[in-house]
MARKOLRO-338337 format. One record per atom (N, C-alpha, C): x negated, y negated, z; atom name; residue in one letter. Coordinates in steps of 0.2 Angstrom, whole numbers, plus 2048, in hexadecimal, padded with zeros to 3 digits. Each point is the difference from the previous one (the first is absolute). Layout:
X; Y; Z; CA; a $
...
END
This chain:
947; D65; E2B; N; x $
804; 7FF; 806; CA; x $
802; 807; 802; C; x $
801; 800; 808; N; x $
802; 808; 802; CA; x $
807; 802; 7FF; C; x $
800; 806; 7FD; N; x $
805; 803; 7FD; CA; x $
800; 801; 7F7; C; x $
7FA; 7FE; 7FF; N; x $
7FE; 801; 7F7; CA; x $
7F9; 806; 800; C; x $
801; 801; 7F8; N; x $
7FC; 806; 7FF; CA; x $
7F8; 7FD; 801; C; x $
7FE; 7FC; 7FF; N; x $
7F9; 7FA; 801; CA; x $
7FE; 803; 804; C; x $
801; 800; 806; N; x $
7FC; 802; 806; CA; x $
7FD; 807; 7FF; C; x $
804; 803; 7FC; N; x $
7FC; 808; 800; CA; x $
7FD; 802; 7F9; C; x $
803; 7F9; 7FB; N; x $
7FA; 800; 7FA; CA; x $
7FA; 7FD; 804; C; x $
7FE; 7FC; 803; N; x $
7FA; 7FF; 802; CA; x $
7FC; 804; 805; C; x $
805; 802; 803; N; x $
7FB; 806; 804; CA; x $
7FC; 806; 7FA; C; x $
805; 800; 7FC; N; x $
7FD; 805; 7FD; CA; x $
7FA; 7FF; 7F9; C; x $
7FF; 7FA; 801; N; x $
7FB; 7FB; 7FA; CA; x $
7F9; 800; 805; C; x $
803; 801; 806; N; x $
7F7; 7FD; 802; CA; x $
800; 7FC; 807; C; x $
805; 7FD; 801; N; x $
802; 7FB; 805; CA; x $
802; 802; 807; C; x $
7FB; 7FD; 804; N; x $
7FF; 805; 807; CA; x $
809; 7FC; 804; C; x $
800; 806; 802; N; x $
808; 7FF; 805; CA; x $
800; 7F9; 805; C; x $
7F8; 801; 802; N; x $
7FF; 7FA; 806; CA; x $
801; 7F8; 7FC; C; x $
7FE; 801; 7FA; N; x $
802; 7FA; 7FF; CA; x $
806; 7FC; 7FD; C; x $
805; 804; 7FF; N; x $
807; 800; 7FC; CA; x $
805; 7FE; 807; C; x $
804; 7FB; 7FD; N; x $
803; 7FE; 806; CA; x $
809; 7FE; 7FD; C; x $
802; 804; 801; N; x $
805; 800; 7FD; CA; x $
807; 7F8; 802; C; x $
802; 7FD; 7FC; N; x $
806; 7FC; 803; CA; x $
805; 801; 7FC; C; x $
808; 7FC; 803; N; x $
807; 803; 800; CA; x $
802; 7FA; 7FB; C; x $
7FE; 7F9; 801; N; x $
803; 7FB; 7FD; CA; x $
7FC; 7FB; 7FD; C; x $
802; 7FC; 7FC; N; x $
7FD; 7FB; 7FC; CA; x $
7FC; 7FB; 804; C; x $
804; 7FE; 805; N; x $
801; 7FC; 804; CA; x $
7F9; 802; 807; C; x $
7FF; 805; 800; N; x $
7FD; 807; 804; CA; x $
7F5; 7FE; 7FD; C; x $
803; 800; 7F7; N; x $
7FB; 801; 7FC; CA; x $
7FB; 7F8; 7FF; C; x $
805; 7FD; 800; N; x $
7FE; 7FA; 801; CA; x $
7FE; 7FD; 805; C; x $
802; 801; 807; N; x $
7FB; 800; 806; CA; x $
7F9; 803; 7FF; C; x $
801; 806; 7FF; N; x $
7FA; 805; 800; CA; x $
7FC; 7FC; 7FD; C; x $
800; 7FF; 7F9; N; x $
7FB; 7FE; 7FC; CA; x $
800; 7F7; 803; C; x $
802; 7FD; 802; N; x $
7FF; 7F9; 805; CA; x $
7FA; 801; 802; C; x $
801; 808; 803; N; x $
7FA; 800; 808; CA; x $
7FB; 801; 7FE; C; x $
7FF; 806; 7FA; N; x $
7FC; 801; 7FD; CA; x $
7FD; 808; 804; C; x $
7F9; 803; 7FD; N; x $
801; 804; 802; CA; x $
7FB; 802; 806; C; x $
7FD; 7F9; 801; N; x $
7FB; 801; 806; CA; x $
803; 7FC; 807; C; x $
808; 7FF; 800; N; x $
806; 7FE; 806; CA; x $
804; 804; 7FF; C; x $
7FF; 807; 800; N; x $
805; 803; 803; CA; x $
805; 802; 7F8; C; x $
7FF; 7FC; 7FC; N; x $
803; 7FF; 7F8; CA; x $
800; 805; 7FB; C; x $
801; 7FF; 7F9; N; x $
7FD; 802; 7FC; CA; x $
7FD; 7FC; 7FA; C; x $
7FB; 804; 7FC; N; x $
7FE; 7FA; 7F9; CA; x $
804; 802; 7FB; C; x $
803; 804; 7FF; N; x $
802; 800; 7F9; CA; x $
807; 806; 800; C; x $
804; 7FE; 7FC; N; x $
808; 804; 802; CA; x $
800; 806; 7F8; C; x $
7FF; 803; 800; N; x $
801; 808; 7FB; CA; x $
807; 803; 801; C; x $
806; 7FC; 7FB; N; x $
807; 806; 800; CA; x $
801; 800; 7F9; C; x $
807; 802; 7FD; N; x $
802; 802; 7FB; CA; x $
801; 7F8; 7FE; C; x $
800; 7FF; 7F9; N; x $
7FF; 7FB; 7FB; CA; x $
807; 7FA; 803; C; x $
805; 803; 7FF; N; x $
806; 7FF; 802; CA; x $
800; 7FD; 806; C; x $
7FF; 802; 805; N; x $
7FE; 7FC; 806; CA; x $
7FC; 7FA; 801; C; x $
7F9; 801; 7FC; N; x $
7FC; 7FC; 7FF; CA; x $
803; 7FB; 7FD; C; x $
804; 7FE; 7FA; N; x $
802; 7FD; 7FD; CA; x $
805; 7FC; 805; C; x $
804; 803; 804; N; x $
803; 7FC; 804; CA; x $
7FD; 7FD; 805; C; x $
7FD; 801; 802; N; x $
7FC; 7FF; 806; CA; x $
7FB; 7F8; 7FD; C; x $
7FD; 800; 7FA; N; x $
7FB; 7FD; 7FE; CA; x $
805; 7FB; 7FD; C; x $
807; 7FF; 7FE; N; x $
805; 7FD; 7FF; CA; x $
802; 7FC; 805; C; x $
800; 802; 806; N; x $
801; 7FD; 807; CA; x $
7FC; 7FB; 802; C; x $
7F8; 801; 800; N; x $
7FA; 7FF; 803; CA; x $
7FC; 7FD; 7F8; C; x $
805; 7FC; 7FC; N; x $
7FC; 800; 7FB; CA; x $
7F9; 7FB; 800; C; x $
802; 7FB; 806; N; x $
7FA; 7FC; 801; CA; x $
7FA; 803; 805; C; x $
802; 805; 802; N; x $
7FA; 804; 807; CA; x $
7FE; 806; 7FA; C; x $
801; 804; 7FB; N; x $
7FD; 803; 801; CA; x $
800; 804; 7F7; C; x $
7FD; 805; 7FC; N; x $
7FF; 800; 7FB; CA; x $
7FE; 809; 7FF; C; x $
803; 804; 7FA; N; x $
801; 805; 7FF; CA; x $
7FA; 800; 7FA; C; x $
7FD; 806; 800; N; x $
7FB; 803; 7FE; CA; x $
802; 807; 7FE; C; x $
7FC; 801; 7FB; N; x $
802; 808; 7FD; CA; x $
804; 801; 7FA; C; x $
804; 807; 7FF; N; x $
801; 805; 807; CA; x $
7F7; 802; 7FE; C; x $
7FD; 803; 805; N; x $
7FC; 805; 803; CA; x $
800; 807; 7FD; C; x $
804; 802; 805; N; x $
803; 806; 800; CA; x $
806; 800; 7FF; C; x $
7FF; 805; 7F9; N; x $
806; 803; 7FE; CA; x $
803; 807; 802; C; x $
808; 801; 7FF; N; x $
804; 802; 801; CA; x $
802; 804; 7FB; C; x $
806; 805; 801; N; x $
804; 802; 7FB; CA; x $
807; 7FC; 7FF; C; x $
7FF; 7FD; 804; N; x $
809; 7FC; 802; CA; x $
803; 807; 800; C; x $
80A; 7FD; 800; N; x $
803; 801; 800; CA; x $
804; 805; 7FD; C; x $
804; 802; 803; N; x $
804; 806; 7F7; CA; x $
808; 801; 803; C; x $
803; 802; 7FB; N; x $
804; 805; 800; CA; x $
802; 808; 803; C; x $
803; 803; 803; N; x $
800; 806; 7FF; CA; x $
808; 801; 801; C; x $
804; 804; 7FB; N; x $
803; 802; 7FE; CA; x $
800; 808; 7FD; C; x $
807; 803; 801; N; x $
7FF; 80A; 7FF; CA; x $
801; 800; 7F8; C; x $
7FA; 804; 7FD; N; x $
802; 800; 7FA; CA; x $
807; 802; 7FA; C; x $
800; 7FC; 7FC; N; x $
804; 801; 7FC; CA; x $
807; 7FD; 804; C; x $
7FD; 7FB; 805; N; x $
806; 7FA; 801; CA; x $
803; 7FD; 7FD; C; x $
807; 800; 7FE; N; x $
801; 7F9; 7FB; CA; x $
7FE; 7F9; 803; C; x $
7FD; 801; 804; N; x $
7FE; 7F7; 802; CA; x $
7F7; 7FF; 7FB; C; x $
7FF; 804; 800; N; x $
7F7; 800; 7FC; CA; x $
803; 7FA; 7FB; C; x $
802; 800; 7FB; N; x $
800; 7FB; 7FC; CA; x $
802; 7FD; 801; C; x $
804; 7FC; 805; N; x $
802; 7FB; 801; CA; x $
7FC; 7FC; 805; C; x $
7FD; 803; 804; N; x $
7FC; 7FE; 806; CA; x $
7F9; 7FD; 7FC; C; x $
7FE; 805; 7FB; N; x $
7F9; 7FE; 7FC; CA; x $
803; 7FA; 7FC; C; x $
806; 7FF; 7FE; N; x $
7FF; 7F9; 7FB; CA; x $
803; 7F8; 803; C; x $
802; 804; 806; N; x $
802; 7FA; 805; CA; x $
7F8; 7FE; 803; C; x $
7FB; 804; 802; N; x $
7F9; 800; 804; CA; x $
800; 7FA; 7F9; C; x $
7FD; 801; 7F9; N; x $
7FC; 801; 7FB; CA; x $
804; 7F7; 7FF; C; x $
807; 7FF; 802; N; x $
803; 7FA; 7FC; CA; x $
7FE; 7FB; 808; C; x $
7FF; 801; 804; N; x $
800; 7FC; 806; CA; x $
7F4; 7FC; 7FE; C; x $
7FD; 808; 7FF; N; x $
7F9; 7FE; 7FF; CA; x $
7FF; 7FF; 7FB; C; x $
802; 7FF; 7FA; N; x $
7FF; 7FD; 7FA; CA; x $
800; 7FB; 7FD; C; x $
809; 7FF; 804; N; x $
803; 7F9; 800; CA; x $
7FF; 7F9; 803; C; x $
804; 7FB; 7FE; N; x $
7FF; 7FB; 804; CA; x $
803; 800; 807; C; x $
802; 805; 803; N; x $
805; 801; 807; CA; x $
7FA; 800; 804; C; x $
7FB; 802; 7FF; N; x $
7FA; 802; 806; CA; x $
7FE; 7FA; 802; C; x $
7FD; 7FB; 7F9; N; x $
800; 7FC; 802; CA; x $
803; 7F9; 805; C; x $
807; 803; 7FC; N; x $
804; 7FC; 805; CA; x $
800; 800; 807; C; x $
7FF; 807; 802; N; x $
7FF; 801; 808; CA; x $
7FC; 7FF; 802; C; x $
7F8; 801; 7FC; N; x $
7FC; 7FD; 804; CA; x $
7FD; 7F8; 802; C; x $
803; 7FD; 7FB; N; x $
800; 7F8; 800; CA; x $
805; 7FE; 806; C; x $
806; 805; 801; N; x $
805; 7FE; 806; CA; x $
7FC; 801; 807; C; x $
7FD; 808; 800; N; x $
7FF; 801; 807; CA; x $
7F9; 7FE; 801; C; x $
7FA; 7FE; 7FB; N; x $
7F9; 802; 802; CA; x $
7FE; 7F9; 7FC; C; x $
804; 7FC; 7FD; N; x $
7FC; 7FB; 7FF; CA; x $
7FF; 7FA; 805; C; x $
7FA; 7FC; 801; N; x $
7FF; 7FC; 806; CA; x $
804; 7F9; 7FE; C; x $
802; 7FC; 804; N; x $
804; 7FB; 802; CA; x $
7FB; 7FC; 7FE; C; x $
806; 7F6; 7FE; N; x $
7FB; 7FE; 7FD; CA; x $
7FB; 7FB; 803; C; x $
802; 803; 808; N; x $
7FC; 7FC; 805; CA; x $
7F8; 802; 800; C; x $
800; 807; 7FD; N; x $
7F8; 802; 7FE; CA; x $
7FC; 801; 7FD; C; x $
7FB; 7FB; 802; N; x $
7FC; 7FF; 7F9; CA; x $
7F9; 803; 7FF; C; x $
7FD; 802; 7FB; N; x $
7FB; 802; 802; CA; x $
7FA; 7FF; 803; C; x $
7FC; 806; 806; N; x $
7FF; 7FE; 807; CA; x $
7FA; 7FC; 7FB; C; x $
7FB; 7FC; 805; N; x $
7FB; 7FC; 7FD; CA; x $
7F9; 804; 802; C; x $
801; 804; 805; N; x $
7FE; 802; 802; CA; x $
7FB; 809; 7FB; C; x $
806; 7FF; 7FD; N; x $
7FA; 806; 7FC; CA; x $
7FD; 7FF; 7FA; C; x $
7FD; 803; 7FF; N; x $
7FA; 7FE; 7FD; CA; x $
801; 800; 7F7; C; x $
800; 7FC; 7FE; N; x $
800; 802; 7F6; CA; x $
7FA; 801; 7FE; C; x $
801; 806; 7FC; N; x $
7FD; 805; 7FC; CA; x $
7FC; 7FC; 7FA; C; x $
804; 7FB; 7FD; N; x $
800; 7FC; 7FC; CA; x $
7FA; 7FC; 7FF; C; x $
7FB; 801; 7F9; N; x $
7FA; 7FE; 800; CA; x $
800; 7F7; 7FD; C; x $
7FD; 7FC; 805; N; x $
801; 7F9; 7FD; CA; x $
7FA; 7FD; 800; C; x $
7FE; 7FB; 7FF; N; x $
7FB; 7FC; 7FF; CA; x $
7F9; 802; 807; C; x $
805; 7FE; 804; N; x $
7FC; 801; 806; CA; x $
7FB; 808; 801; C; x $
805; 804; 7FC; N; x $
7FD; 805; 800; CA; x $
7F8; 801; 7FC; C; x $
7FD; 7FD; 7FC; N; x $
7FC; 7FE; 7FA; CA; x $
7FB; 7FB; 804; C; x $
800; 7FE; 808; N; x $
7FC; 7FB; 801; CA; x $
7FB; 803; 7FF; C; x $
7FD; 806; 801; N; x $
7F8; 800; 802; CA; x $
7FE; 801; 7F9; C; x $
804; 803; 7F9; N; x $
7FF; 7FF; 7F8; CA; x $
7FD; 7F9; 800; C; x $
805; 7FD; 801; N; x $
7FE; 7F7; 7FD; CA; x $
7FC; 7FD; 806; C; x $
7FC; 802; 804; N; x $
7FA; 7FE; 804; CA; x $
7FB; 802; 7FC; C; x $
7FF; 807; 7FF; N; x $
7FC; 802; 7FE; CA; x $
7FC; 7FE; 7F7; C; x $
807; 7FF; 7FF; N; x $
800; 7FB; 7F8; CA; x $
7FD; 7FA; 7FE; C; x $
803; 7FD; 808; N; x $
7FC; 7F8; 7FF; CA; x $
7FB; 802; 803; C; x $
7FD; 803; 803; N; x $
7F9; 7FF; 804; CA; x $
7FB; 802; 7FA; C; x $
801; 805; 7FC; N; x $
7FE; 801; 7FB; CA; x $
7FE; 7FD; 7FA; C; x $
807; 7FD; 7FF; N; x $
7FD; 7F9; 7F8; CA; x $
7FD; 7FD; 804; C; x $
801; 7FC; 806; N; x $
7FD; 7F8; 803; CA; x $
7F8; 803; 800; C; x $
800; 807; 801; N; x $
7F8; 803; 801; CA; x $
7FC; 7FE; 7F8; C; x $
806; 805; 7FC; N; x $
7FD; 800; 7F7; CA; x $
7FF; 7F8; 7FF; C; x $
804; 7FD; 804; N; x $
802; 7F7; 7FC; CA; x $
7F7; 7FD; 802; C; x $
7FF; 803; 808; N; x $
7F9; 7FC; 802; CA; x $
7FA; 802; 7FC; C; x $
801; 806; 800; N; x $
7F9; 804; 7FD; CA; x $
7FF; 7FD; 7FA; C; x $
806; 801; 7F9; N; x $
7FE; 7FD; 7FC; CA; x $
7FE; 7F8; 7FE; C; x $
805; 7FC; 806; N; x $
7FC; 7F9; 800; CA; x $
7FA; 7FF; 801; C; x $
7FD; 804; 804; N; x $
7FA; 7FF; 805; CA; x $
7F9; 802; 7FB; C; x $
801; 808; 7FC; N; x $
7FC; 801; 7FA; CA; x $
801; 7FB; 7FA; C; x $
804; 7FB; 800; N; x $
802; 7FC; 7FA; CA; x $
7FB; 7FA; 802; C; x $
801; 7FE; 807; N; x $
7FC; 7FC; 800; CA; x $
7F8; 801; 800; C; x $
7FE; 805; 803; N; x $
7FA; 801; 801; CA; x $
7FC; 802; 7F8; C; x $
805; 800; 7FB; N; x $
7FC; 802; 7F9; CA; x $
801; 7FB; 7FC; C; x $
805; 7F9; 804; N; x $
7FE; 7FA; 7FB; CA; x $
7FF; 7FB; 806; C; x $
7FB; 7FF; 804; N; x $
800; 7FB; 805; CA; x $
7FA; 7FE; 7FE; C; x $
7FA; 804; 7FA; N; x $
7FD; 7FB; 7FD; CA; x $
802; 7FC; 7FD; C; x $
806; 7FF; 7FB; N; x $
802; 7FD; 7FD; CA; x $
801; 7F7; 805; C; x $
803; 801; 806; N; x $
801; 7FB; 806; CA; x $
7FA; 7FF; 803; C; x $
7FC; 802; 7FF; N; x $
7F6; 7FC; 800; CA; x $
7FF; 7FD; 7FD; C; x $
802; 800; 7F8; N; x $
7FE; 7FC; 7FB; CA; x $
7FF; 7FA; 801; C; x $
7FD; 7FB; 7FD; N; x $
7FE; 7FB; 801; CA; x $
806; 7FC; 7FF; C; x $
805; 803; 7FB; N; x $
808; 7FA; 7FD; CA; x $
803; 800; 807; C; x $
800; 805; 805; N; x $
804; 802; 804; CA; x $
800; 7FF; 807; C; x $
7F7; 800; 800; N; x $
7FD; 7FD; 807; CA; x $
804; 800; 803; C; x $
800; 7F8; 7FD; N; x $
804; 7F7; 806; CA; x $
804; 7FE; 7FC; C; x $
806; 805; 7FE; N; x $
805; 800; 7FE; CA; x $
807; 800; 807; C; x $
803; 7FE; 800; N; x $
806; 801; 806; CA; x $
802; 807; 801; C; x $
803; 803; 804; N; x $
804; 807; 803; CA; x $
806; 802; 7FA; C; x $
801; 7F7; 7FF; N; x $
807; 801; 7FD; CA; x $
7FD; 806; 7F7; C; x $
7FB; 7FB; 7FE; N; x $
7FC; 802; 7F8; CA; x $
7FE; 807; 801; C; x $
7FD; 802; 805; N; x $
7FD; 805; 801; CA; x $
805; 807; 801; C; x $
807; 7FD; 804; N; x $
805; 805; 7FE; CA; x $
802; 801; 7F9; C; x $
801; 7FB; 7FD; N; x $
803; 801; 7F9; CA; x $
7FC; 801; 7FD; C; x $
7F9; 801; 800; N; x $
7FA; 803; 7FB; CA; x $
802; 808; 803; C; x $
800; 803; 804; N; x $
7FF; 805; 802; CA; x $
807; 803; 7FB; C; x $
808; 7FE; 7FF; N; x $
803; 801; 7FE; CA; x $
803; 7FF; 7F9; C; x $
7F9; 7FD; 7FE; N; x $
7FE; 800; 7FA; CA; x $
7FD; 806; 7FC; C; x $
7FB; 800; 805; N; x $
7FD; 805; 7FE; CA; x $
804; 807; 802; C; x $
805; 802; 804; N; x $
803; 806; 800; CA; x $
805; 7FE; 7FA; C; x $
805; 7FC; 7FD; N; x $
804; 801; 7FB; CA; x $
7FA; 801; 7F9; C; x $
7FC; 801; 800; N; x $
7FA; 7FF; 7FC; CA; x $
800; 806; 7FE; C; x $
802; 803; 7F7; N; x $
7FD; 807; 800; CA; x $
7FA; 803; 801; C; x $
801; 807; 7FF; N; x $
7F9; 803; 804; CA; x $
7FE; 800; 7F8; C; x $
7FB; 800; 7FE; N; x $
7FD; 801; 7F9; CA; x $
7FD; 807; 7FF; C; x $
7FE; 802; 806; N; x $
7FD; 809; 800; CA; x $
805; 805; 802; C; x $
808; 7FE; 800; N; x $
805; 803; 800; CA; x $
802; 806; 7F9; C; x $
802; 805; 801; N; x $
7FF; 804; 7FA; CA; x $
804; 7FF; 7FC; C; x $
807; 7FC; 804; N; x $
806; 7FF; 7FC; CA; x $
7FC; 7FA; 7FC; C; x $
7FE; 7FE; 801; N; x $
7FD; 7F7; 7FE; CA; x $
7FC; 802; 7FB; C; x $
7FB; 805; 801; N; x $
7FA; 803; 7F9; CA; x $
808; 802; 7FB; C; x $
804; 805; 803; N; x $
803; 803; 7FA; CA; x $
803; 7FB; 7F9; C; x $
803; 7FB; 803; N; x $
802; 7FD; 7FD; CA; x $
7FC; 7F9; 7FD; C; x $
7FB; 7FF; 803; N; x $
7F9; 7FC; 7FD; CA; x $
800; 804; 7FA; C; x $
7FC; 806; 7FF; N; x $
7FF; 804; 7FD; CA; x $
807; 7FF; 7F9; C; x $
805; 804; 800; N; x $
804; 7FF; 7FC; CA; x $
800; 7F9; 7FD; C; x $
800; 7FC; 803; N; x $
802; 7F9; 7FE; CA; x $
7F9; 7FF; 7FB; C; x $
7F7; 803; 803; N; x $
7FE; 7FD; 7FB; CA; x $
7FD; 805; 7FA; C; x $
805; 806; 801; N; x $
7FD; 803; 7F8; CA; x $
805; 800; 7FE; C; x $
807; 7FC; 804; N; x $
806; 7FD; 7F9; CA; x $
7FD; 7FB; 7FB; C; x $
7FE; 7FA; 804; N; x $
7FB; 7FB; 7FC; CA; x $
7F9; 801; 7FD; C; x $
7FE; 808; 800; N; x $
7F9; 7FE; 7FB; CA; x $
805; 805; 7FA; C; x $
805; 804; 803; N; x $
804; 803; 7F8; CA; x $
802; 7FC; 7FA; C; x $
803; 7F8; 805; N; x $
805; 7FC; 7FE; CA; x $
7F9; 7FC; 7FA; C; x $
7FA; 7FD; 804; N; x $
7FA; 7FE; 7FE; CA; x $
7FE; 804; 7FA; C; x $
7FF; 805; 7FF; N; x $
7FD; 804; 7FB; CA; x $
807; 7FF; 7F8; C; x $
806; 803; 803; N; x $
804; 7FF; 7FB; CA; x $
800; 7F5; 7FE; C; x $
801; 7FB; 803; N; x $
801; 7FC; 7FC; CA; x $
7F7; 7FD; 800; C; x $
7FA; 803; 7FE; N; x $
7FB; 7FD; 800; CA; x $
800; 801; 7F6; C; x $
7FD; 7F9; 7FF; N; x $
800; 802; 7F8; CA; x $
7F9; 800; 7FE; C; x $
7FC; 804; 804; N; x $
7F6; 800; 7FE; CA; x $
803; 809; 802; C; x $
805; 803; 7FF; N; x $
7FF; 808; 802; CA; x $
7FD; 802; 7F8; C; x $
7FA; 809; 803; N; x $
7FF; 804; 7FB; CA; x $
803; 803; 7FA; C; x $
807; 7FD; 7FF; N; x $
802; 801; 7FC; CA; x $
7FE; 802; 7F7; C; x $
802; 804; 7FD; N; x $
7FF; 7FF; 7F9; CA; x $
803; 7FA; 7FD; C; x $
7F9; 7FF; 7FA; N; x $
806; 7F9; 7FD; CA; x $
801; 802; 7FA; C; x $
807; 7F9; 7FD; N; x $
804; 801; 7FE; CA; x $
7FD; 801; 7F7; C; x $
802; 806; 7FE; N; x $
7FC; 800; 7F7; CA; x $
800; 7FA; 7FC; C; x $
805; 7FB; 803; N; x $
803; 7F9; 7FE; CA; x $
7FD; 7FB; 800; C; x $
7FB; 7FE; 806; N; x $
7FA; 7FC; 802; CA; x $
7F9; 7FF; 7FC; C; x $
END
């Protein structure tokens, strides 16, 4: 607003003079930004936080603070050394921004009314399902691909079996559940299926050897 240091922090940042336009009131700023900046307007209002705050507390349903941007050094003190006011000015400063009192003022003078609700209009950051649609396109498009491919090679490596003579001039209905037969049907050339063949039949020639009674055995001096 004119009459703040803003105007000549930004001249001095970078920001050409033609396009800085200085206003007096709230009320001034909220026109401006109305018009916008291609009517004579502004797009966007740059003051001190404090102002900002009030202003955004006004206009809570038109408009919305971002930042800070640009920082500052704020505020200060100046006092002539070895005042007696130095320690009472630092712990009054210190008890006002530490304490609960700051708060107090700013919830009285800068917090918005409860007639404002948040604008619907901006945009949430916040990631939802929606967000994830082209994931889960891409997921289904993919199994139903996996799901065809392997039905299609399943059938074509047992669709002799649906030639057969049993199966001929058999109905759709027989012919489905033979094909689903034959998928719940172990694979017998499965490695898992050898391993455990395997185990199970040198358990049983171990088992066969101990209770056979025709073994090489030595006999008994007693016979």
């Amino acid at each position: 607003m004119q009459g703040s240091f803003v105007y000549e922090l930004l001249k001095d940042i970078g920001f050409e003079e033609s396009k800085l336009k200085a206003v007096n009131s709230m009320e001034e700023s909220d026109e401006a930004l109305s018009k916008g900046s291609g009517r004579g307007g502004i797009a966007a209002v740059i003051d001190e936080t404090p102002n900002m705050k009030l202003f955004v507390a006004k206009y809570c349903s038109k408009y919305t603070m971002i930042g800070p941007i640009f920082k500052t050094d704020g505020f200060g003190f100046v006092l002539p050394k070895r005042s007696p006011l130095l320690c009472d000015v630092s712990q009054a400063v210190l008890n006002v921004t530490e304490g609960e009192k700051i708060m107090k003022i700013e919830n009285r003078w800068f917090s918005q009314g409860s007639h404002c609700e948040d604008n619907p209009t901006v945009s949430n950051n916040s990631l939802g399902l929606e967000s994830f649609w082209g994931l889960f396109l891409i997921a289904g498009v993919a199994s139903i691909l996996a799901l065809v491919i392997f039905a299609v090679s399943f059938l074509h490596n047992n669709w002799h079996i649906l030639n057969h003579a049993e199966y001929s001039r058999a109905s759709k209905w027989r012919r489905v559940r033979a094909m689903f037969e034959i998928f719940d049907d172990k694979d017998l050339s499965s490695h898992n299926f050898k391993s455990s063949r395997e185990r199970d039949g040198s358990a049983g020639v171990q088992d066969e050897v101990k209770a056979s009674p025709n073994s090489n055995w030595p006999g008994s001096p007693f016979s």
